[in-house]
N, C-alpha and C positions, 0 to 999 in steps of 0.2 A: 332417357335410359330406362326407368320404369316401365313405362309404354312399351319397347324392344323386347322385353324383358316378360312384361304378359304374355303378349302376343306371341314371344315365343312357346310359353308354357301352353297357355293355349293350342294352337297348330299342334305340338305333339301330342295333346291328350285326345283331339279329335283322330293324328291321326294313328293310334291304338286303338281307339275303342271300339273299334270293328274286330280286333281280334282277339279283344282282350280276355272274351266271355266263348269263345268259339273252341270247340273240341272235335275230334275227329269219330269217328262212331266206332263200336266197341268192336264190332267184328261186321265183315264184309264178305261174304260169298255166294258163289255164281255156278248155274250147272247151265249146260248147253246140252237141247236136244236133237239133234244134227235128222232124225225122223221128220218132228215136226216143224225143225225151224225156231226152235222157242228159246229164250234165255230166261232163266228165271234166276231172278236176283235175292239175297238176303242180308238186309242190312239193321243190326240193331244199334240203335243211338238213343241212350238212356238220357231221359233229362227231368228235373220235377217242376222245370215253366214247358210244358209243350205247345200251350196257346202261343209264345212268342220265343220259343227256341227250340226247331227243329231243321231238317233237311229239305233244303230249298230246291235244292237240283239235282239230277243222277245223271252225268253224260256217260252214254255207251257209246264207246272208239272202239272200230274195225282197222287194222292199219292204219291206223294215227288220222281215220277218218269219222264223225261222227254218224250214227247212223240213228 
């Protein structure tokens, strides 16, 4: 029953810890310049570990297609 018991606690601390520390960025915006084709993006996400917490991805979707 101990064993059941760790193992349980375990499993869920693994699986939180991927979100446990994750925040979403403080502000997000976007201009589109329909001339040149350009999207220019601006995203500030403040953190004081940057060597090992920052923004890993930015997907840009067109019609729920990525581009």
């Amino acid at each position: 029953m101990a064993i059941k018991k760790t193992v349980l606690i375990i499993a869920v601390f693994f699986l939180f810890i991927g979100t446990g520390f994750a925040h979403s960025p403080q502000s997000v915006g976007a201009t589109y310049n329909p001339l040149t084709e350009t999207l220019t993006a601006d995203i500030v996400h403040t953190t004081t570990s940057p060597g090992i917490h920052y923004v890993y991805r930015i997907d840009v979707l067109v019609n729920d297609k990525q581009v």
